[in-house]
N, C-alpha and C positions, 0 to 999 in steps of 0.2 A: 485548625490543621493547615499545615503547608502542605504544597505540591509545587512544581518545577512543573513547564510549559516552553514549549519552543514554537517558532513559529516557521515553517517552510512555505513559500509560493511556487505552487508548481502548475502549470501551463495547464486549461483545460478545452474543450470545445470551440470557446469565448475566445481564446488568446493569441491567433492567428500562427501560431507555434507548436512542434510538437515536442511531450516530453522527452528527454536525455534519459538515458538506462542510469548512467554516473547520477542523476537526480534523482532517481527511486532509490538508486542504492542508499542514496544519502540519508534519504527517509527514511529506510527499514534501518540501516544504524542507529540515526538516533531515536525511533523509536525502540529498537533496542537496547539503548542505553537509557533511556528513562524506564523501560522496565522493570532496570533492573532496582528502583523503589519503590514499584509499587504496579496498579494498574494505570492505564495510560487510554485517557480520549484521545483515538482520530476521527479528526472531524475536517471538509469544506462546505462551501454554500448550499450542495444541496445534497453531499452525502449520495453521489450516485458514480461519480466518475473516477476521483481522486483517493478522495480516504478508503472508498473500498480496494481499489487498487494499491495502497500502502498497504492495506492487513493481508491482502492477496499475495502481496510481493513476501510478505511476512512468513507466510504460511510455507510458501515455498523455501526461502531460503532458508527459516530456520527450523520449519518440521520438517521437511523433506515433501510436503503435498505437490503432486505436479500441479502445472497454471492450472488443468481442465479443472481437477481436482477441489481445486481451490476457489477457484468460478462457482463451480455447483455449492460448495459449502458458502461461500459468503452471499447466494443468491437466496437460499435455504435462510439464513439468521435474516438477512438484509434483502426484503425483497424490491428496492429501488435498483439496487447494483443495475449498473448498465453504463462498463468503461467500454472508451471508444476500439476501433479495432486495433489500430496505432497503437494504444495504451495496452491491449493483448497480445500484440507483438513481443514489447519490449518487453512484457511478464514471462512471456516463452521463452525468453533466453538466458533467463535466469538460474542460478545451479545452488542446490543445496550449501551451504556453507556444513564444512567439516569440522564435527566437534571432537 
């Protein structure tokens, strides 16, 4: 079986930088668009900072879940979750996308 795979590097703890809002967005696109054949791993190194904060950014923009909302839920399935405050910031300003 195939599947399609992309690869984004997005800043974390480690990289003496903080994330761009325009760089989640980037990643809840195309995880959005790889969706749309099928399910879809996110994943980084240790699955606490990053990829949870991509399915977070996820939740929000395309279920409508506010950030808090969506905190609690992916802390619930994924109990490592633990994005930085910076990285909580830029999830709050996030807005539903209108379908």
């Amino acid at each position: 079986s195939e599947f399609d795979c992309a690869r984004l590097v997005l800043p974390d703890h480690r990289s003496g930088r903080t994330l761009q809002e325009k760089e989640l967005l980037l990643a809840v696109d195309k995880v959005s668009e790889l969706r749309a054949s099928g399910p879809v791993f996110v994943h980084c190194f240790a699955g606490v900072e990053r990829s949870p904060l991509v399915c977070m950014a996820c939740l929000v923009r395309e279920h409508g879940l506010s950030p808090q909302r969506a905190l609690d839920y992916l802390m619930q399935v994924h109990q490592g979750t633990n994005p930085l405050p910076s990285q909580l910031d830029i999830l709050r300003t996030l807005k539903p996308v209108k379908k």
